[in-house]
VOGU-3710 file (C-alpha; in Angstrom, 3 decimals, decimal comma):
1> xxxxxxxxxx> 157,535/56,360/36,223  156,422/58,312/33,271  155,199/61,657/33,356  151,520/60,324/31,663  151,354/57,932/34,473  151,841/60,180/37,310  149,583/62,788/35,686  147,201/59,578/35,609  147,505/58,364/39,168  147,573/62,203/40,634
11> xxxxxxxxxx> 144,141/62,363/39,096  142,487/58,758/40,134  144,109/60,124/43,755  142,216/63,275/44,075  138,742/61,684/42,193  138,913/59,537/45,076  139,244/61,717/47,504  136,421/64,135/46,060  134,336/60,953/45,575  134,848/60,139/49,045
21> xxxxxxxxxx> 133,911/63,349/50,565  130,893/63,464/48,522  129,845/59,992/50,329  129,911/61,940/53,011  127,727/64,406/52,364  124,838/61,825/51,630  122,630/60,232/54,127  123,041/56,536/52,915  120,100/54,920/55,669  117,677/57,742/53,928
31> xxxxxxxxxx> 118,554/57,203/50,792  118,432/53,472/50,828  114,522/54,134/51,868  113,957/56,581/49,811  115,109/54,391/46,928  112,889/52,065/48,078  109,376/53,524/48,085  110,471/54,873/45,006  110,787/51,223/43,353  107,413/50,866/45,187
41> xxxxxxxxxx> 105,821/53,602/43,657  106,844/52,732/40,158  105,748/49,639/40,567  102,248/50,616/41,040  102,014/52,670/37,856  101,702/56,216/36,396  99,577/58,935/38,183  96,263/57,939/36,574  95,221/61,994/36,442  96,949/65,099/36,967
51> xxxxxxxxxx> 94,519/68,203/38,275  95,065/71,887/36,862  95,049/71,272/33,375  93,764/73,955/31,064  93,744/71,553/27,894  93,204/67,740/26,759  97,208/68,607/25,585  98,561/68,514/29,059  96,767/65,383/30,368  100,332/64,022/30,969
61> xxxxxxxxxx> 103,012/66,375/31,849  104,958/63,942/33,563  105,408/62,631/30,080  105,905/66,303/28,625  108,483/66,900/30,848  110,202/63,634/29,855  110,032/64,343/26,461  110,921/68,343/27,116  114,597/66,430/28,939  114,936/63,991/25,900
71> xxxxxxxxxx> 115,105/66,985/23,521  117,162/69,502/25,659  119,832/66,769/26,273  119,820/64,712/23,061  119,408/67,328/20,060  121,539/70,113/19,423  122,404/72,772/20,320  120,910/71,747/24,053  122,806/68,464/24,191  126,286/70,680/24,087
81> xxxxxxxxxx> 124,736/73,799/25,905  123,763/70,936/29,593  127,116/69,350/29,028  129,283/73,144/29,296  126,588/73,817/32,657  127,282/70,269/34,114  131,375/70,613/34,108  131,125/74,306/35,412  128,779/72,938/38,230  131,538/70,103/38,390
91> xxxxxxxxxx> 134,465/72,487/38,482  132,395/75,417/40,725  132,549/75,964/44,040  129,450/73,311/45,050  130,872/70,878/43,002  131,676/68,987/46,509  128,136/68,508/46,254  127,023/64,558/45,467  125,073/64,178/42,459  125,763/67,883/41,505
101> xxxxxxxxxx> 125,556/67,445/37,826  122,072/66,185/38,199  121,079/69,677/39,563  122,703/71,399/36,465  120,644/69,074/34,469  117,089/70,147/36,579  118,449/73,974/36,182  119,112/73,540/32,546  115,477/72,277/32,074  113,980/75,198/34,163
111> xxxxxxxxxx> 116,021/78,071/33,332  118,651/77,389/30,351  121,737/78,321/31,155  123,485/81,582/32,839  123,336/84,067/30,168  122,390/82,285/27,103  119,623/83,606/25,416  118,432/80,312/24,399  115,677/78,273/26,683  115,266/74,791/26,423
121> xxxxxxxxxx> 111,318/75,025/27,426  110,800/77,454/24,418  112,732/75,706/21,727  110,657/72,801/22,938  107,837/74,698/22,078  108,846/75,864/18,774  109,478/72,161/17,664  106,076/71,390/19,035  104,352/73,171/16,299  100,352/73,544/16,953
131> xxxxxxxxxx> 100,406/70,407/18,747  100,148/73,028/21,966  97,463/75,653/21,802  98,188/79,150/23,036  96,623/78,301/26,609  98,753/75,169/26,777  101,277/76,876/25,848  101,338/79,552/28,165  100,698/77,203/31,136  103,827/75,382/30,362
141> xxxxxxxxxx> 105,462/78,289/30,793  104,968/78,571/33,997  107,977/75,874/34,491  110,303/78,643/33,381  108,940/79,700/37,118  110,356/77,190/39,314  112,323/77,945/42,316  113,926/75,355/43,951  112,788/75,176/47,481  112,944/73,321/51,309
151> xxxxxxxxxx> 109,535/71,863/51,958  107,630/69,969/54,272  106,053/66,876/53,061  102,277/66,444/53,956  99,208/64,346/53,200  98,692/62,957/49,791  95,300/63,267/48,786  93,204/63,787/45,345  96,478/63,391/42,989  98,320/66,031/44,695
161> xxxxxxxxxx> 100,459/66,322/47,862  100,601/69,455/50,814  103,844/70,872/51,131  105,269/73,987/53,116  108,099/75,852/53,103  110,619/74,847/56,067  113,407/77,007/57,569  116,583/74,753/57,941  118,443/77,281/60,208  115,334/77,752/62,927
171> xxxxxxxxxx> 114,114/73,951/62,431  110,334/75,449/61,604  107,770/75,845/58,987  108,705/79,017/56,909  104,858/79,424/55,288  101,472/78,092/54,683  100,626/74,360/53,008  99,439/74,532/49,385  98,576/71,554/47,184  101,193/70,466/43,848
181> xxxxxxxxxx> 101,334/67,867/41,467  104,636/66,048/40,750  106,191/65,314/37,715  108,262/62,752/38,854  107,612/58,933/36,698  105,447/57,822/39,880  104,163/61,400/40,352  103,040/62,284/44,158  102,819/58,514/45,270  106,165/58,960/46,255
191> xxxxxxxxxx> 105,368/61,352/48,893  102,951/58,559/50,202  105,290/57,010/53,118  107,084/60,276/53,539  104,747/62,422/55,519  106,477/64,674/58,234  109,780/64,562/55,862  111,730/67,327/54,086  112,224/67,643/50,253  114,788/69,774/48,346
201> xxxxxxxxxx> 112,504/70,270/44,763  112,395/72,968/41,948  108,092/73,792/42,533  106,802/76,309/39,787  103,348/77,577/39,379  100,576/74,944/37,754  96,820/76,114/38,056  96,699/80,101/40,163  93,215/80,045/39,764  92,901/76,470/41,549
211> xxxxxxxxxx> 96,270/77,531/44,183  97,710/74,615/42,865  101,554/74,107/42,221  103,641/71,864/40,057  106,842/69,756/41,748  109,033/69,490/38,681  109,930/65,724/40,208  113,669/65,569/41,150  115,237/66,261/44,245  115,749/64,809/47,573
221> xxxxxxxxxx> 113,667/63,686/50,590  115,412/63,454/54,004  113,777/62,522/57,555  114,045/66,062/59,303  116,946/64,702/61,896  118,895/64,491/58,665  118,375/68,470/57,357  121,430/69,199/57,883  122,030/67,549/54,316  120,305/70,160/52,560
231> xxxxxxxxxx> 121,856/72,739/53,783  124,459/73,058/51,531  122,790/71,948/48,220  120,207/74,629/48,475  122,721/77,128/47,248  122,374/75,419/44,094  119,764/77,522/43,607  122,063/80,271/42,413  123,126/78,831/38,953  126,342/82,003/39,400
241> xxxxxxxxxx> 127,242/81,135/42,393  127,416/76,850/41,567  128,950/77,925/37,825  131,809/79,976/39,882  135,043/78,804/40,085  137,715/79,591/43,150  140,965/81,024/41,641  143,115/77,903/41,621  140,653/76,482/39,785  140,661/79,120/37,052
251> xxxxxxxxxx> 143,215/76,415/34,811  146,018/74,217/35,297  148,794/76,891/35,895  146,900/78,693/38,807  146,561/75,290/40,221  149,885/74,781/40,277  151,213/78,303/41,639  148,617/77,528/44,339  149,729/74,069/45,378  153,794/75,193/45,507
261> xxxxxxxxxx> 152,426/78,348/47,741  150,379/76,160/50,126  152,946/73,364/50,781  155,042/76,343/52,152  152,424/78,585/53,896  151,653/77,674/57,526  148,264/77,311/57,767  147,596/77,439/61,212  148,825/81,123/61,175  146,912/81,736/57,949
271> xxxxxxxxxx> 143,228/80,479/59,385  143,939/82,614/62,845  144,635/85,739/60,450  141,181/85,354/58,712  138,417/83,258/60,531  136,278/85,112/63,396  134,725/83,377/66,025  131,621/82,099/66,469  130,122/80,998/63,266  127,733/78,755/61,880
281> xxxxxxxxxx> 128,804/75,816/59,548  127,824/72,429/58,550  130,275/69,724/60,135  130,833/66,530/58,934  130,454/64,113/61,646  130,759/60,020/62,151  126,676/60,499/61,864  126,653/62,472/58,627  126,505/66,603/58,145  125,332/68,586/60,832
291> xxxxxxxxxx> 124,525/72,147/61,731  127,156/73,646/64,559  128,832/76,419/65,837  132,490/76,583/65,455  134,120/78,844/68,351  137,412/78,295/68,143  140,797/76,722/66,655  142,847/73,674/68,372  146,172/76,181/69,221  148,954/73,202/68,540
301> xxxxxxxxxx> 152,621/73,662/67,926  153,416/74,831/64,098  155,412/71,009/64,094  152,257/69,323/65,358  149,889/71,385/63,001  151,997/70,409/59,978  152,129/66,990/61,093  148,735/66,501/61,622  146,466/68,661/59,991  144,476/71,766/61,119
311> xxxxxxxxxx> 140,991/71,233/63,999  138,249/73,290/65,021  136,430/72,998/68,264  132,822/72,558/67,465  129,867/73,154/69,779  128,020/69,822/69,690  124,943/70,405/72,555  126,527/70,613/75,457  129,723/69,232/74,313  133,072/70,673/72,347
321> xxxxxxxxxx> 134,400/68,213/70,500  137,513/68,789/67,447  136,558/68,935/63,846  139,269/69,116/61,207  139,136/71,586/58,717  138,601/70,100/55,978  134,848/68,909/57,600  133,876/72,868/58,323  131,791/74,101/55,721  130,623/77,716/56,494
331> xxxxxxxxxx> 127,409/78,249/56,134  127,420/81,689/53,977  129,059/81,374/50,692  129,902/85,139/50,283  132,230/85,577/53,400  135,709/84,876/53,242  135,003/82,245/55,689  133,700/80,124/53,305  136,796/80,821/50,796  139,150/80,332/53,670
341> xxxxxxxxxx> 138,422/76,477/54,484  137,667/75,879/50,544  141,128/76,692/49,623  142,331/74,410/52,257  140,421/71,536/51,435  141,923/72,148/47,610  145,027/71,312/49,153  144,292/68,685/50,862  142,719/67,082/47,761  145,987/68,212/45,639
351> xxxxxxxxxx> 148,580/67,534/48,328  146,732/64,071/50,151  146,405/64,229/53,787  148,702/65,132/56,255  151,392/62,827/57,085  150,446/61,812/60,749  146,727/61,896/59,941  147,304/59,188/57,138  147,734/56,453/60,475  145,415/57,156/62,626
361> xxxxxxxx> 141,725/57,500/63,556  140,293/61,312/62,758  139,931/63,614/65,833  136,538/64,604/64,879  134,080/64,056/67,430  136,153/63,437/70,155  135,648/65,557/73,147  138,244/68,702/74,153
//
């Protein structure tokens, strides 16, 4: 076999295996609904109004928002500018994440990219000419605002739709409801059959005067026994943390070095030396992600460990069941916790699984 075609094959191999972990990490039964009350919505046509705006100019800011996206990823020098933030959020350390290069894309919009002076809102602007007086102007500024947030879907009323702000770790509202618009192409109709649901959104200020706020119309809407799933892409928030790259991903020869030192380091040893006990994490289980407390590690026989991979015990309820280690995903990004079971799963998705995990069923979620 040629070198090009083993090159080839390694990389189809480990696509895969990313592309299959990624399934995992989306909530198909939710997803399949929400794509279809979004069909549904669509169907039945544009928002007919939008509240909040200060000028005749911004009667459609769905459509300015669509035409804002057409010129930051189309014309130069945007269109090269999103593609550079899309592979880092690719290569970074959320780039487990499904659909991750969509959220560059919504970043982009908002915020430009880390450290570049130029903004895609304001060049926008500048190509606009007078067609935006000053006080249109400066509302659509307000975009350069948004925060992506966790929020609690209410009642749709008057064009707009209550949300609050929901705490994922305590299962609770975080703040008060306040009204927004949505730019999305069927604007807050959506929200219609999703009342009592969760949404991961970028919301930026609209109309102050009027307390009304602006949902900039992607993200993702999840049926609160599935919130688990947002856990993890809400640190795409922080466009340095998701552009970051672990150190055997820095280029080709550090992944290398890495791989020939983890096919000879024994990695049960290695996770006892660095991961303290309890923590938090979200586990993928045969239901989907889910927020547990790890409080252990399986103690097996080095032969056994290498044989069959490395396992967790996980506090499910009442019950401790084994989770490999390549499902543990530690809730806090900054501790080495989180850099501990990363740079395992890289070897698993260099190296393939281990040998006597390839024939049978995983352990996760059986009981200890």
């Amino acid at each position: 076999m040629s070198k090009w075609k083993q090159r080839r094959d390694d990389l189809r191999r480990k696509q895969k295996r990313r592309e299959e972990r990624r399934s995992r990490m989306r909530p198909q039964d939710d997803m399949d609904s929400v794509l279809h009350h979004m069909i549904e919505a669509m169907e039945a046509g544009p928002m007919d109004e939008f509240p909040g705006i200060c000028h005749p100019s911004l009667a459609r800011p769905d459509m300015l928002k669509f035409g804002l996206g057409t010129f930051a990823q189309d014309e130069e020098p945007g269109r090269s500018k999103l593609r550079r933030l899309e592979r880092h959020y690719r290569l970074g350390k959320l780039g487990f994440l499904p659909d991750v290069e969509h959220w560059a894309m919504e970043e982009f919009f908002w915020h430009g990219a880390p450290g570049d002076a130029w903004h895609p809102l304001e060049a926008f602007l500048q190509q606009a000419g007078d067609r935006f007086p000053s006080e249109a102007q400066q509302q659509l500024r307000r975009w350069k605002e948004a925060e992506m947030r966790v929020l609690e879907i209410g009642e749709v009323r008057d064009a707009t739709v209550q949300l609050r702000p929901w705490d994922l770790r305590q299962a609770r509202p975080a703040g008060v409801w306040f009204r927004a618009i949505d730019l999305s192409v069927s604007g807050v109709k959506l929200y219609r059959p999703h009342a009592g649901s969760l949404t991961l959104t970028y919301v930026a200020p609209w109309a102050p005067d009027e307390d009304l706020f602006c949902a900039m119309g992607y993200g993702m809407i999840l049926a609160k026994e599935h919130s688990a799933n947002l856990l993890m892409p809400q640190y795409l928030s922080d466009a340095h943390l998701a552009c970051s790259r672990w150190p055997w991903k820095a280029d080709s020869r550090s992944e290398r070095e890495y791989l020939s030192e983890w096919r000879r380091r024994e990695w049960q040893v290695w996770f006892e030396q660095r991961v303290a006990f309890p923590f938090q994490a979200v586990v993928l289980t045969t239901e989907g992600p889910s927020l547990e407390t790890v409080v252990d590690i399986v103690r097996v026989p080095p032969d056994q460990a290498r044989h069959m991979g490395i396992y967790f015990g996980v506090r499910c309820g009442g019950t401790k069941v084994a989770a490999g280690a390549t499902a543990v995903f530690p809730l806090d990004m900054s501790t080495p916790h989180a850099a501990t079971f990363a740079e395992y799963r890289a070897y698993r998705d260099l190296g393939g699984p281990p040998p006597g995990a390839r024939l049978v069923a995983p352990m996760l979620g059986r009981s200890l």
